[in-house]
C-alpha positions, 0 to 999 in steps of 0.5 A, spaced: 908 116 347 909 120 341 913 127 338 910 132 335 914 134 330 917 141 332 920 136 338 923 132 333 931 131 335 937 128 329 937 121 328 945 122 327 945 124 334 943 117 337 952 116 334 954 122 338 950 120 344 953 114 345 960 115 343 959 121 348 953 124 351 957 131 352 960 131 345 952 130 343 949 136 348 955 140 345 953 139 337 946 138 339 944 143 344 950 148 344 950 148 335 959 147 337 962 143 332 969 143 329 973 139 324 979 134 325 981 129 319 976 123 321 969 128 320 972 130 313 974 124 311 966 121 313 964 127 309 967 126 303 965 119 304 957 121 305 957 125 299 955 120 294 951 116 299 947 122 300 945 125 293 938 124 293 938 125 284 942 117 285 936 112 284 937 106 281 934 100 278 938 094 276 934 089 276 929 087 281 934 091 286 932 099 286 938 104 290 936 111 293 940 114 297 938 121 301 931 119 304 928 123 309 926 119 314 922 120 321 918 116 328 913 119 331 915 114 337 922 116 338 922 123 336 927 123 331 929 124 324 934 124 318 936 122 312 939 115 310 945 114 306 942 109 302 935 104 302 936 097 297 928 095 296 929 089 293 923 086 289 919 081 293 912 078 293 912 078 300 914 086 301 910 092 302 908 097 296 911 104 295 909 110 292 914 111 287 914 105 284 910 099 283 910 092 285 912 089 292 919 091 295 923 088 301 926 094 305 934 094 308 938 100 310 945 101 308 949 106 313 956 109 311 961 109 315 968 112 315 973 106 319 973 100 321 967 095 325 967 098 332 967 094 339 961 097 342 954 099 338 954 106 337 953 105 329 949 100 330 944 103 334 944 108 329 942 103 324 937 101 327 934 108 328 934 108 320 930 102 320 924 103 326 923 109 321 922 106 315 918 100 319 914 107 322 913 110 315 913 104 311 908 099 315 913 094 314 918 090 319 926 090 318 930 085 321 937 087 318 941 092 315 948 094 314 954 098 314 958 100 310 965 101 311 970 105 309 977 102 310 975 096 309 970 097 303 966 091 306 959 091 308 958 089 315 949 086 316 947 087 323 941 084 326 935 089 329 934 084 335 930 086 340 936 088 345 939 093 340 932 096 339 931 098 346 939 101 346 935 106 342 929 107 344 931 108 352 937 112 348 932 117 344 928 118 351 934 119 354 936 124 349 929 128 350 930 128 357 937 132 356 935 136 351 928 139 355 933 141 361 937 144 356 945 143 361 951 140 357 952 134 362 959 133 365 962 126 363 968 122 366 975 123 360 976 117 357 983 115 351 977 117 345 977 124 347 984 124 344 980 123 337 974 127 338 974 132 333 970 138 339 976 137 344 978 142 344 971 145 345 970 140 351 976 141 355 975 135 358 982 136 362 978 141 367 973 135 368 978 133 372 979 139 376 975 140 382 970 145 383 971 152 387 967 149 393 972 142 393 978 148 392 976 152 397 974 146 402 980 143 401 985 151 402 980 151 409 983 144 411 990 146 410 989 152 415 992 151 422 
């Protein structure tokens, strides 16, 4: 299957999907968002990273940064924070430079590596982009991340490209039914910058058919 353009959802947003689908469908279908320190503190980190007017050449190595990307298979775009081409005899052309150059994506990211995959599969996002666009295959990149100041590689494995395909496929399904799914509250709610949009509190409350239901019981 392939996307049509118009249809194309953002390729940040696979991060918000799986951090949590309700915080995704309230930036991605509700346009809400709200800052808190960690979301400025990731802006100012991308800041650099994202200036299209920084490339560089140092020797075989050549840096962009800010390079709009797409997939027709997954129905997403964005932009990379910075894609290395390395010279390499067994590369693919490009068509701003010339000689054969081996591909790998570089993600900034404010933090420390994380326990589940979510910025991973973002990556990952990045490379089945450029391996669309580009007609070249990429089998790691890497995240940059901030506290640390350390790179951490990541292997585009086979398991790793499912979670975003079978993620980006659940994205579209969401975002053509147009509903803010409801999710269960977890501790990473005290750290998202939307919670006081989300309110996850009344996710716990019942629903006016339970409350009603429950009041009729209790009559004698």
């Amino acid at each position: 299957m392939a996307y049509e353009e118009e249809d194309f959802l953002q390729l940040s947003g696979i991060q918000h999907f799986l951090f949590c689908r309700r915080q995704w469908a309230l930036i991605h279908l509700e346009q809400q968002w709200s800052e808190n320190l960690r979301t400025v503190d990731g802006q100012l980190l991308h800041q650099n990273a994202h200036d299209p007017e920084l490339r560089t050449m140092r020797g075989d190595l050549l840096t962009v940064r800010g390079m709009k990307i797409h997939s027709e298979k997954l129905g997403l775009s964005g932009e990379c924070d910075v894609v290395e081409f390395r010279r390499d005899t067994n590369g693919v052309p490009l068509s701003f430079t010339d000689g054969l150059w081996r591909v790998y994506p570089v993600e900034y990211k404010r933090g420390n590596v994380k326990c589940t995959p979510v910025d991973e599969a973002q990556l990952c996002a990045q490379a089945i982009c450029l391996e669309e666009m580009l007609c070249c295959e990429i089998s790691e990149g890497a995240l940059y991340y901030g506290e640390i100041r350390r790179r951490h590689v990541v292997q585009f494995t086979k398991e790793l490209r499912d979670v975003v395909r079978e993620t980006s496929e659940e994205m579209h399904r969401i975002f053509q039914r147009g509903s803010t799914p409801r999710v269960k509250p977890t501790k990473s709610c005290n750290a998202c910058s939307l919670k006081d949009l989300c309110l996850p509190g009344l996710v716990r409350s019942p629903s006016v058919s339970e409350y009603l239901r429950a009041k009729l019981e209790d009559l004698p």
